[in-house]
N, CA and C atoms as a LAMMPS dump frame, in Angstrom:
ITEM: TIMESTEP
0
ITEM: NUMBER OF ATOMS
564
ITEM: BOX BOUNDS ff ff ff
-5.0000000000000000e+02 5.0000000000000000e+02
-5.0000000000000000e+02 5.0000000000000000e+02
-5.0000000000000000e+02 5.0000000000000000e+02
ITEM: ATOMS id mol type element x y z
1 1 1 N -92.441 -284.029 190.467
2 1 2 C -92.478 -285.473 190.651
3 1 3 C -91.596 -285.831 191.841
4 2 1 N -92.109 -286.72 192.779
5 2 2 C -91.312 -286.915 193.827
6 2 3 C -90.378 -288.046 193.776
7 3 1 N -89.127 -288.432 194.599
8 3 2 C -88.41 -289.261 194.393
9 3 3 C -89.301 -290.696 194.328
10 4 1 N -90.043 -290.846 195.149
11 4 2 C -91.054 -292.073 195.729
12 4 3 C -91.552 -292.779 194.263
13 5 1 N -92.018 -291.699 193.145
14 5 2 C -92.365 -291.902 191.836
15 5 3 C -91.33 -292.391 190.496
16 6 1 N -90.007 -291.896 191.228
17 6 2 C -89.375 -292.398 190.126
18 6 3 C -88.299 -293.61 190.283
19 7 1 N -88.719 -294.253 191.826
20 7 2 C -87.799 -295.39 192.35
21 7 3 C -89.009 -296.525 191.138
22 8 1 N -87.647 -297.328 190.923
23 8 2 C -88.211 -298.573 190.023
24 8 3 C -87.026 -299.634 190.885
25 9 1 N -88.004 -300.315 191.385
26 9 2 C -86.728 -301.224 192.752
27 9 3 C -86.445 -302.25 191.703
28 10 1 N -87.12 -302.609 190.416
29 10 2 C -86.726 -303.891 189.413
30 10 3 C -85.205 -303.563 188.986
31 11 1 N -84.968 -302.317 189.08
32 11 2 C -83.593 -302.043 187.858
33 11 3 C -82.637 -302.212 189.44
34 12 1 N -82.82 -302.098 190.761
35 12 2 C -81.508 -302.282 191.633
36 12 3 C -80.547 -302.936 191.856
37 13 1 N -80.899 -304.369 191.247
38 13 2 C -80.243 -304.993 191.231
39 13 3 C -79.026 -304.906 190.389
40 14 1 N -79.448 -304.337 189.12
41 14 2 C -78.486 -303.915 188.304
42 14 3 C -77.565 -302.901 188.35
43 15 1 N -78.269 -301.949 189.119
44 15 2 C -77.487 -300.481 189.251
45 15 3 C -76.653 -300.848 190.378
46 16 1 N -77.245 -301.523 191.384
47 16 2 C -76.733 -301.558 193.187
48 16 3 C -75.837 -302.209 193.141
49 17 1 N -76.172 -303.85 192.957
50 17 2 C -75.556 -304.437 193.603
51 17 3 C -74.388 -304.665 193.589
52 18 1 N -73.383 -304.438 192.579
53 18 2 C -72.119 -304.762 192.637
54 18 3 C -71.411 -303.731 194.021
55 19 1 N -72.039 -302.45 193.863
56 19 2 C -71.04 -301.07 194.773
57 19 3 C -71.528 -301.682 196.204
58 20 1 N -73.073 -301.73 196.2
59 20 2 C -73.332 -302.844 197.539
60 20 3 C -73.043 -304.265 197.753
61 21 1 N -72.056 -304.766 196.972
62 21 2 C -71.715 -306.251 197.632
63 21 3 C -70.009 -305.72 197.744
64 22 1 N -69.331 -304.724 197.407
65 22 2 C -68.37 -304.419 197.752
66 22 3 C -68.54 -303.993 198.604
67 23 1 N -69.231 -302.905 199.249
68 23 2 C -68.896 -302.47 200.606
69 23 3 C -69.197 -303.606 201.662
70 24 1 N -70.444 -304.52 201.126
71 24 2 C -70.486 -305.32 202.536
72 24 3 C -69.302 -306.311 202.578
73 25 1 N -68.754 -306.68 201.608
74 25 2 C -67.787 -307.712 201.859
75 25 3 C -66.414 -306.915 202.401
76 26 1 N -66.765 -305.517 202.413
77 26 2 C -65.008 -305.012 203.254
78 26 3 C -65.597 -304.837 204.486
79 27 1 N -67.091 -304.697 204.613
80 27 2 C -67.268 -304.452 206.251
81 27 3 C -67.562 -305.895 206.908
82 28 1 N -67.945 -307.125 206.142
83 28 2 C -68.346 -308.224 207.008
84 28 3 C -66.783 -309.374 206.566
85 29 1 N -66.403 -309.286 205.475
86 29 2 C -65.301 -309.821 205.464
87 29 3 C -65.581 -311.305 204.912
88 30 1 N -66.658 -311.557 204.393
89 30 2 C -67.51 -312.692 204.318
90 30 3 C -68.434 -312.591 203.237
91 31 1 N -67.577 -313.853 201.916
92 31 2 C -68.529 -313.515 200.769
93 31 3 C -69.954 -313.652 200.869
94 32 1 N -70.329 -314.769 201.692
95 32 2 C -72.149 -315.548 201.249
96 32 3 C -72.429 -314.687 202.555
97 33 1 N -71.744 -313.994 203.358
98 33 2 C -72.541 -312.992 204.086
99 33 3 C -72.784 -311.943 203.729
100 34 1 N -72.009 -311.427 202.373
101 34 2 C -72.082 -310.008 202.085
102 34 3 C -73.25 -310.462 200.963
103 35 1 N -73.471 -311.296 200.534
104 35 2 C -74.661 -311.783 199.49
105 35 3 C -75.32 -311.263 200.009
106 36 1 N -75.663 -312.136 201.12
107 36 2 C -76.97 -312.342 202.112
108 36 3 C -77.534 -310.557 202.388
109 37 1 N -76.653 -309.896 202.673
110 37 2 C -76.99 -308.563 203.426
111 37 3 C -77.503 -307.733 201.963
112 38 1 N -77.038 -307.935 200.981
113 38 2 C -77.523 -306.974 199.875
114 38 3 C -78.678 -307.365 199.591
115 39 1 N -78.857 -309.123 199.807
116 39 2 C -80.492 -309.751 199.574
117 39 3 C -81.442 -308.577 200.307
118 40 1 N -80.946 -308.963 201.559
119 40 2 C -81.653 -308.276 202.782
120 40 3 C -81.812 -306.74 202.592
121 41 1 N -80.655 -306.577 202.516
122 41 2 C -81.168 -305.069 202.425
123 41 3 C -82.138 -304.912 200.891
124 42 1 N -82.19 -305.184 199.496
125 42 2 C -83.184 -305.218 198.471
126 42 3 C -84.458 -305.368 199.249
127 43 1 N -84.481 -306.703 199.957
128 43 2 C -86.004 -306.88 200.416
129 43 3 C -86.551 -305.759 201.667
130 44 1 N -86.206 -305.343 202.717
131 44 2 C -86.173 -304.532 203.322
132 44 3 C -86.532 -303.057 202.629
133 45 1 N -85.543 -302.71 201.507
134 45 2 C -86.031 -301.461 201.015
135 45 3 C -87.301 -301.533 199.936
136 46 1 N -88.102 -302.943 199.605
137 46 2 C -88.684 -303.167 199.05
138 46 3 C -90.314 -302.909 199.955
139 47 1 N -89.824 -303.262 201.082
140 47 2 C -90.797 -303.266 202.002
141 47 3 C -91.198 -302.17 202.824
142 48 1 N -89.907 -301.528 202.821
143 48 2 C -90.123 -300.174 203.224
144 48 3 C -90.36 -298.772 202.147
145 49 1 N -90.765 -299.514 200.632
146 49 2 C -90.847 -298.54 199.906
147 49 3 C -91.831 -297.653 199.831
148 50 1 N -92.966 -298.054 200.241
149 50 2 C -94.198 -296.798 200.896
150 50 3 C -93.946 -295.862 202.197
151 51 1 N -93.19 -296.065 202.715
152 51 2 C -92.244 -295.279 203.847
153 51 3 C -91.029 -294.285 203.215
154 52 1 N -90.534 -294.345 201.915
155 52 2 C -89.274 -293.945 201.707
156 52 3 C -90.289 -292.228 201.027
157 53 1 N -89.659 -290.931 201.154
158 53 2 C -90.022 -289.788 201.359
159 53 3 C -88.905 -289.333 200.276
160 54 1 N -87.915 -289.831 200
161 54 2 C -87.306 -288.896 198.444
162 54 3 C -86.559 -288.1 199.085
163 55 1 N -85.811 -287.779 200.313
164 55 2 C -85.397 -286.927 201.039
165 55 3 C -83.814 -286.84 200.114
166 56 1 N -83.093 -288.603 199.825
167 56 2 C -82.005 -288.813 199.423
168 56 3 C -82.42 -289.818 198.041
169 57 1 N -80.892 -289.881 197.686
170 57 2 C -81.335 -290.526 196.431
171 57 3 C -81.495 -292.302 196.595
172 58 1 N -82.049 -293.146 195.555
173 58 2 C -82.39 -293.989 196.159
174 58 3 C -80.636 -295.082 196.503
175 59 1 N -79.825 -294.744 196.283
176 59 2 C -78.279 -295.077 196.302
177 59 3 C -78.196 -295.078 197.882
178 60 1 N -78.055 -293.633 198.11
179 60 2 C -78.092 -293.267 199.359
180 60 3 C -78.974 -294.141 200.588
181 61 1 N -80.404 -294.007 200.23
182 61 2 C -81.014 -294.866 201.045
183 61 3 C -80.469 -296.208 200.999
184 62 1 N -80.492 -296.789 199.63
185 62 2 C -79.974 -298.406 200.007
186 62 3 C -78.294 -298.335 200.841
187 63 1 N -77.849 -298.074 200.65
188 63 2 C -76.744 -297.633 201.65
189 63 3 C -76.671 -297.741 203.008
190 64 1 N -77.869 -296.703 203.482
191 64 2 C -77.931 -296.595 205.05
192 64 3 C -78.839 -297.764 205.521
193 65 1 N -79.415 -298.515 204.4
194 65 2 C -79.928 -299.994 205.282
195 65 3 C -79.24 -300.657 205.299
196 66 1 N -78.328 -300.822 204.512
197 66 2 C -77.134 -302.151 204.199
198 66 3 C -76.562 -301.885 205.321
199 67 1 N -75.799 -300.369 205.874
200 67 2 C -75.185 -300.289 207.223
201 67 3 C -75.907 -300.763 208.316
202 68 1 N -77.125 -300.683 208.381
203 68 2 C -77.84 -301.101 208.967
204 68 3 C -77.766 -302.617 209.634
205 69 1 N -77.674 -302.795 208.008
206 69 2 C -78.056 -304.76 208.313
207 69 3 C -76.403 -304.996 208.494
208 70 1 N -75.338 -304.162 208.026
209 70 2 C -74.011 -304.78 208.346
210 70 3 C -73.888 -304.987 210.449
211 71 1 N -74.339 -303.528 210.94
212 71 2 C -74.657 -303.375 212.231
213 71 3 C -75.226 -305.423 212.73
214 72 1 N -76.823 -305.11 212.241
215 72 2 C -77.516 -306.362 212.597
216 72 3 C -76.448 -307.28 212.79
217 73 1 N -75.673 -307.614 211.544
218 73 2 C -74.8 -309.166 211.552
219 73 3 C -73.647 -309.117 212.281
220 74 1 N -73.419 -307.685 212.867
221 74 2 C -72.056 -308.031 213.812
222 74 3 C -72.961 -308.295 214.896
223 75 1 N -74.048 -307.926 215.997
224 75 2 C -74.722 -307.614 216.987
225 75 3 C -74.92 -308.903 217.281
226 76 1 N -75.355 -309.916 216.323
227 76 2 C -76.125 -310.972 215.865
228 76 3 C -74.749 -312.417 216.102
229 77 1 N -73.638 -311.859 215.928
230 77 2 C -72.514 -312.661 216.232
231 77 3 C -72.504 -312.319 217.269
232 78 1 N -72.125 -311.246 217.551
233 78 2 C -71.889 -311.023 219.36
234 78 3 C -72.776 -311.353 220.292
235 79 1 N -73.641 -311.677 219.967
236 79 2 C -75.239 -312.111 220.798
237 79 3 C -74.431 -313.479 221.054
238 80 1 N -74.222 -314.505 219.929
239 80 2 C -73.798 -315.885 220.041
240 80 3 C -72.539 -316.288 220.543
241 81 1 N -71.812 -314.9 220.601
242 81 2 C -70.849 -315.317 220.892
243 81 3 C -70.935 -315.817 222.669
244 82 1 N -69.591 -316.954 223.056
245 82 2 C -69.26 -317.16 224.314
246 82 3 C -69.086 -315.915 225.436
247 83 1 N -69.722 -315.177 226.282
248 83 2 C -69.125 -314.296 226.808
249 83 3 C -67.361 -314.431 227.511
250 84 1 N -66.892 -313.459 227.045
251 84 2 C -65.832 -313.508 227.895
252 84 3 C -65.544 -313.179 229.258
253 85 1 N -64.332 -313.429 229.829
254 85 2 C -64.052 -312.095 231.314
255 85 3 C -62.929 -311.755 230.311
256 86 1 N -63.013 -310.064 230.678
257 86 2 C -61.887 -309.385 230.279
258 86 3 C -61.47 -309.114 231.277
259 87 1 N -60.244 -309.741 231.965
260 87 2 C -59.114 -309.291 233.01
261 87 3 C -58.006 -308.728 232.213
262 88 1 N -56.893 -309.063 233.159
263 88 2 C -55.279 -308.34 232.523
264 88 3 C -55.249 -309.857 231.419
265 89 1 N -54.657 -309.42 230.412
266 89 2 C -53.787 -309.961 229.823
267 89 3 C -52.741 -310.774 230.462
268 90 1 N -52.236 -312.18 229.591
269 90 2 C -51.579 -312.932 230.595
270 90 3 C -50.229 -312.311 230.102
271 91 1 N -48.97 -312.766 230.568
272 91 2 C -47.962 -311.633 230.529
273 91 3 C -47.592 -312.381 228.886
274 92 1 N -47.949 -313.521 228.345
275 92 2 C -47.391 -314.186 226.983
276 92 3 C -48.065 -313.204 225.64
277 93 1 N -49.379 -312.751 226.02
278 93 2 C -49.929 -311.544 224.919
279 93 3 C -49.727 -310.561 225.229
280 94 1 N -49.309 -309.957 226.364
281 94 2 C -49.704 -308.727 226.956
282 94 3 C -48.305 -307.914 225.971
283 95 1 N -48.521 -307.11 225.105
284 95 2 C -47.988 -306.131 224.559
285 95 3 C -47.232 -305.488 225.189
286 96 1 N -47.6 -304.624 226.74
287 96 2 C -46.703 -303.459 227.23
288 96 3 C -46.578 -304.039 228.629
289 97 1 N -45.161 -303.714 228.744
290 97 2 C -44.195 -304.182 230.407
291 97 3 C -45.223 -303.14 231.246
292 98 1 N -44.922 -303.872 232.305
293 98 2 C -45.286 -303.049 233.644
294 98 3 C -45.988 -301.434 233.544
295 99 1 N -44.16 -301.031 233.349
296 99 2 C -44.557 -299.423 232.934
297 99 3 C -45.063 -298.742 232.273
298 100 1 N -45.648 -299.49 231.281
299 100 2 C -46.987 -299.218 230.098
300 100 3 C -46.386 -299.155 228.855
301 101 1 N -45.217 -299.315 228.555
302 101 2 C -44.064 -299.042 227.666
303 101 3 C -44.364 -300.309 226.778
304 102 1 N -43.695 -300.395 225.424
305 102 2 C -44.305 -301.482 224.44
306 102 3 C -42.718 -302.602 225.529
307 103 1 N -43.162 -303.514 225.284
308 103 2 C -41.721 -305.245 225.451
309 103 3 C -41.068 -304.441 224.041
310 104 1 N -40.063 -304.935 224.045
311 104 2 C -38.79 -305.031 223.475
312 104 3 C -39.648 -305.885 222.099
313 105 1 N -40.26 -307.258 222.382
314 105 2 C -40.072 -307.655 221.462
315 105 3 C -41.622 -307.494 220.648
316 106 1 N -42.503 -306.973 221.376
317 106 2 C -43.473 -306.846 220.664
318 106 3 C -43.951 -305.369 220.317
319 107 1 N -42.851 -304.559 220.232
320 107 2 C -42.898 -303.01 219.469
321 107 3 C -43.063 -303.176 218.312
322 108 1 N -44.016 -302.345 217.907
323 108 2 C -44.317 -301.833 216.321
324 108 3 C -43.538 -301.621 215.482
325 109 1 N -43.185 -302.236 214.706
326 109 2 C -42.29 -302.279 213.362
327 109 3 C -42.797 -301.116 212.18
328 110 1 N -41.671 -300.235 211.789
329 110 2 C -41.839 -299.159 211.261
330 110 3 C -42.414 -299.963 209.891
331 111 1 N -43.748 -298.595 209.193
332 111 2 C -44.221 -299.349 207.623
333 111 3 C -43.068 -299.202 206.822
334 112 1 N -42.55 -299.348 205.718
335 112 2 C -41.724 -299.105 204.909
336 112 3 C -42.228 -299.638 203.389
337 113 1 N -42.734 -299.074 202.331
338 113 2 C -43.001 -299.482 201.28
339 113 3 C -42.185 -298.515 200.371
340 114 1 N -42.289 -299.236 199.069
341 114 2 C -41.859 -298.449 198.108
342 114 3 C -43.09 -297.757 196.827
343 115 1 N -43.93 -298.36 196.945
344 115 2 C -45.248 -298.347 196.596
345 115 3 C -45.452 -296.551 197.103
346 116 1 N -46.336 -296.23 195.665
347 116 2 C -46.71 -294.879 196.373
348 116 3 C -48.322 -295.029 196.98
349 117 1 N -49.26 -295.918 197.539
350 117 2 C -49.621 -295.9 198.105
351 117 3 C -50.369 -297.159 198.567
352 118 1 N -49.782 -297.909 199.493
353 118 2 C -50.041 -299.401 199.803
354 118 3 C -51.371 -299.753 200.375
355 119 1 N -52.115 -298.75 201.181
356 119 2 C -53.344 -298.738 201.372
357 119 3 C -54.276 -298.941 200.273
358 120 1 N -54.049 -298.51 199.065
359 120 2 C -54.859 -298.43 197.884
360 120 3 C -54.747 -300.011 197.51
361 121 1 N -53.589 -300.482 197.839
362 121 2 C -53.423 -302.156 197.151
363 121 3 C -54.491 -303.272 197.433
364 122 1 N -55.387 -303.793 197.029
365 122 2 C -55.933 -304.577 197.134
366 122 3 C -55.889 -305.438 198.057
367 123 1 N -54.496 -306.059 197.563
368 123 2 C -53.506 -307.192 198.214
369 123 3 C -53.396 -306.657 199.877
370 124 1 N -53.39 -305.643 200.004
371 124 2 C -53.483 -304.838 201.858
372 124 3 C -54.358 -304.601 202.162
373 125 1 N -55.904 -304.949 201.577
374 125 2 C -57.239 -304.927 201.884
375 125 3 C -57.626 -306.827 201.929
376 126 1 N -56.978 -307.351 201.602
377 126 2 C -57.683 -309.037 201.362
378 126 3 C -56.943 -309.234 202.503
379 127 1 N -55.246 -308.701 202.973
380 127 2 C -54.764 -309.369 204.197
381 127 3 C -55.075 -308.624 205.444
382 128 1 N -55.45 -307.67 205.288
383 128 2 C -56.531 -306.684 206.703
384 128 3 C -58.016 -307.434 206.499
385 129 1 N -58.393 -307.765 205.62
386 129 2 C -59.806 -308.712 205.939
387 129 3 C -59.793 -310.007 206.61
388 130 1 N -58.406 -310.958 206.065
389 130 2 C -58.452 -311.553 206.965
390 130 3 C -57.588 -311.594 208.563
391 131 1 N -56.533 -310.79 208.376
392 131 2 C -55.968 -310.32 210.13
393 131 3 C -57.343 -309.547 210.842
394 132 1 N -58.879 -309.465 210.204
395 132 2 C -59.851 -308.419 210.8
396 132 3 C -60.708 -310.129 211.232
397 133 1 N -60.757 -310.876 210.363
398 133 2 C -61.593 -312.263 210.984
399 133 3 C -60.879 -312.881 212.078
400 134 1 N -59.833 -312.481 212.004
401 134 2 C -59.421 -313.829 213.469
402 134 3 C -59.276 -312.645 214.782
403 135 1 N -59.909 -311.767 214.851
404 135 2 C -60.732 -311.165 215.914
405 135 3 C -61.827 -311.862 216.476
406 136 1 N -61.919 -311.759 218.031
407 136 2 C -62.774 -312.717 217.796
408 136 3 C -64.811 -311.777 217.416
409 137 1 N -65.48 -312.255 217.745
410 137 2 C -66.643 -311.51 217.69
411 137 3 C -66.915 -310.511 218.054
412 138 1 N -66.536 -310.387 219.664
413 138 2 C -66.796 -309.035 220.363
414 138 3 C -65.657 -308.374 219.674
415 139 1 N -64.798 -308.774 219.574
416 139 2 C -63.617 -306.862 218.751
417 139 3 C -63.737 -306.973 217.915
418 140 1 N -64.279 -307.398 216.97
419 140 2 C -64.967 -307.27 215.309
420 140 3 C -66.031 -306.352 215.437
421 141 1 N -66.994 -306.804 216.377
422 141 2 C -68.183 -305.688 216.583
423 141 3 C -67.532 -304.203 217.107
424 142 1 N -67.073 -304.145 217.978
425 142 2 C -66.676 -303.157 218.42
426 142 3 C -65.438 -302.462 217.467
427 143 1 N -64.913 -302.885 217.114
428 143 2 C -63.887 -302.409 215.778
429 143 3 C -64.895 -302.052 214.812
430 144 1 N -65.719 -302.738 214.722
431 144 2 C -66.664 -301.999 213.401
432 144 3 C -67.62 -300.72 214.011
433 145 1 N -67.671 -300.775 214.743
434 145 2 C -68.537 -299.638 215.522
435 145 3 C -67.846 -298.694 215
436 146 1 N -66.484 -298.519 215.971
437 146 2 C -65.646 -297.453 216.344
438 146 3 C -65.239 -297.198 215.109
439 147 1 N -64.325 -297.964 214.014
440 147 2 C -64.149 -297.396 212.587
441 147 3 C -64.69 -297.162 211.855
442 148 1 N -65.824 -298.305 211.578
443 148 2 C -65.963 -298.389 210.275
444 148 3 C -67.679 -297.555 210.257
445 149 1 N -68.035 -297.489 211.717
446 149 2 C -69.502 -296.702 211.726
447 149 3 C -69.227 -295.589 212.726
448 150 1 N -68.355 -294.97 212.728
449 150 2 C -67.368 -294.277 213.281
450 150 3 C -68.177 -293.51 214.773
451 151 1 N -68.495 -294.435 215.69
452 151 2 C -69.559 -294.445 216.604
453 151 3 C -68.772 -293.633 218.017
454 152 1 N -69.588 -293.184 218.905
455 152 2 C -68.498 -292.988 220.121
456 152 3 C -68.565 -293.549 221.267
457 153 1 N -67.508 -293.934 221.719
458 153 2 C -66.94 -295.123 223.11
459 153 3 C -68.612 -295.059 223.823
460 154 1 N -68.982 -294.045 224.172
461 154 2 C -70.501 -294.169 225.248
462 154 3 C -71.75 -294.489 224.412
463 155 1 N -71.375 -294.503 223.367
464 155 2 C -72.708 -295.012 222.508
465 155 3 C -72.8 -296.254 221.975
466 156 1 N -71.699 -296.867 222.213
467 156 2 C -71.219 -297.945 221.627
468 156 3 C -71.33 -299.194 222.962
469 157 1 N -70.854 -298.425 224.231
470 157 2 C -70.405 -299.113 225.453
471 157 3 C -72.317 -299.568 225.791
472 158 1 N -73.956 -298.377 225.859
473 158 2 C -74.869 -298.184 226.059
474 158 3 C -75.322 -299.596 224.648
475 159 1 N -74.894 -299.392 223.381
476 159 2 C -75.525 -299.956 222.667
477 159 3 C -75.19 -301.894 222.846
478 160 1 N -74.252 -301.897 223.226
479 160 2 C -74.091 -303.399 223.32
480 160 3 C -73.478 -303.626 225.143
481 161 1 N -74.212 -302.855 225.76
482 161 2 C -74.042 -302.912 227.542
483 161 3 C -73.265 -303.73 228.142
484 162 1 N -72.168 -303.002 227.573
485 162 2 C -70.804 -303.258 227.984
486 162 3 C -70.239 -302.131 229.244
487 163 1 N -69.22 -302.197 229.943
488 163 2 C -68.663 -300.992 230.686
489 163 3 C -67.396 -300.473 229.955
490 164 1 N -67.036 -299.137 230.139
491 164 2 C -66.28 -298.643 229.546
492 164 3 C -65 -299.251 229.37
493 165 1 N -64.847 -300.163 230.56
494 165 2 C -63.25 -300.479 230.703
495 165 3 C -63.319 -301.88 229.768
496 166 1 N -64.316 -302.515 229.533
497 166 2 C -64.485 -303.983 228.803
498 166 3 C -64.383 -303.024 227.454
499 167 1 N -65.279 -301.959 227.126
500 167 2 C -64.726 -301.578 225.375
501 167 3 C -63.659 -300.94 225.403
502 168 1 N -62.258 -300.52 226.333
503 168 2 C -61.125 -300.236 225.616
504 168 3 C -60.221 -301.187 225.645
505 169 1 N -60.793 -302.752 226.78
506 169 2 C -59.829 -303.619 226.417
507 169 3 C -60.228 -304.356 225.631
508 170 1 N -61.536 -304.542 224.749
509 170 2 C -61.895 -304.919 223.582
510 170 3 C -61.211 -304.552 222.287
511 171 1 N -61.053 -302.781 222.631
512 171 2 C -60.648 -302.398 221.197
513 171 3 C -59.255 -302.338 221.292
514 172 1 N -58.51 -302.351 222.662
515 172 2 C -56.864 -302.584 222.438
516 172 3 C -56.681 -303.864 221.869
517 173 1 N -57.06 -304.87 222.348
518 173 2 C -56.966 -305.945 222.092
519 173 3 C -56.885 -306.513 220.617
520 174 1 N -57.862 -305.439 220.395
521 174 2 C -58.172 -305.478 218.403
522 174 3 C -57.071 -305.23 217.506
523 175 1 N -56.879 -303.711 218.291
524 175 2 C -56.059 -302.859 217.398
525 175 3 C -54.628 -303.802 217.767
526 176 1 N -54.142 -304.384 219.05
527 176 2 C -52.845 -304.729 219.004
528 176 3 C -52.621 -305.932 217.994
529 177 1 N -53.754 -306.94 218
530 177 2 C -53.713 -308.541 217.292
531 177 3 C -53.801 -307.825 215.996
532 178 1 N -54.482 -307.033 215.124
533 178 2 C -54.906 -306.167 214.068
534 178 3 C -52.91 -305.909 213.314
535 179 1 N -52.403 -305.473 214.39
536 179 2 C -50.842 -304.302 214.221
537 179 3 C -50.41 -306.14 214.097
538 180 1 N -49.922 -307.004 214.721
539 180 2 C -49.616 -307.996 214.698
540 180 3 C -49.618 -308.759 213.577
541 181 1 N -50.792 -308.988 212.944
542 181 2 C -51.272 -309.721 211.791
543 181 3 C -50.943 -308.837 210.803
544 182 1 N -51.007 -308.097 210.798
545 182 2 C -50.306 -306.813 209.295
546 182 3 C -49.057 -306.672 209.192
547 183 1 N -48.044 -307.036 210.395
548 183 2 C -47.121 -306.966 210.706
549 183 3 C -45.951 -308.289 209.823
550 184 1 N -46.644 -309.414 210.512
551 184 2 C -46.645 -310.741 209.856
552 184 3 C -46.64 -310.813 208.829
553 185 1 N -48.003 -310.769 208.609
554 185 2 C -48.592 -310.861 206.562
555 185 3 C -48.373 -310.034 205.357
556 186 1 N -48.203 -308.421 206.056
557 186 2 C -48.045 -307.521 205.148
558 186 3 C -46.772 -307.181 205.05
559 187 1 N -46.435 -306.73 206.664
560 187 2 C -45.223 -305.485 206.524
561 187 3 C -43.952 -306.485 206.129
562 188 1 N -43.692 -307.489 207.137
563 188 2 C -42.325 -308.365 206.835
564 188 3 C -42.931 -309.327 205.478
């Protein structure tokens, strides 16, 4: 019996959706968007169910469409978004002096918990979701590329035709406001 025969897409909702509205809401950060994408992805794999071959299980497949459609809804912001110019940094954000060295006052503050493991805390996943929204569009997309669809700089730079030097001051930019806001909210 092939997988194709024993998918029953009526019961997914029940089995899926909770593990699929968790992952989309840590990758989009956005409850009625992470709805929306599990809708989407149900109907999508509904539609593509004379196409699906049993290769993986049907978990698996709904999975790699949801990434899919998580992809779509960053692409889909960045489409709308305002283009920017990425020049230098003005010297009031700019993280590192001259010599490439961090400022004095905007060096990285050592983690320090007592917690045996603070990553696991919830509470350090709700305040990285929101220090991850006030990114603006383009380093949300590109932060989600690079981490969370763990993509590489030339496939990423080709897929949203960018130049190399606009995606590493995209993703510095991320990662420094990112260290900043965790810094703020979490660490102090």
């Amino acid at each position: 019996m092939s997988g194709k025969e024993e998918i029953n897409a009526a019961t997914w909702s029940e089995r899926f959706a909770d593990e699929l509205y968790s992952f989309a809401r840590w990758k989009v950060s956005d409850e009625e968007a992470a709805k929306d994408l599990v809708q989407e992805t149900f109907l999508a794999a509904v539609k593509n169910l004379p196409n699906f071959r049993g290769d993986s299980s049907e978990r698996t497949w709904l999975f790699a469409i949801l990434k899919n459609k998580v992809l779509d809804h960053y692409r889909s912001k960045y489409r709308k978004a305002p283009s920017t110019t990425i020049e230098t940094l003005d010297a009031e954000q700019n993280a590192f002096a001259e010599n490439g060295h961090w400022r004095e006052s905007r060096m990285p503050h050592q983690f320090k918990s007592n917690e045996p493991d603070p990553l696991q805390q919830k509470e350090f996943f709700e305040v990285l979701t929101k220090c991850r929204d006030n990114l603006t569009n383009q380093q949300q997309l590109v932060f989600a590329l690079k981490y969370l669809e763990d993509r590489d700089a030339d496939e990423i730079c080709k897929e949203l035709d960018i130049t190399a030097s606009n995606y590493w001051v995209l993703l510095h930019r991320a990662r420094v406001q990112l260290r900043e806001c965790l810094e703020h909210n979490w660490i102090n």
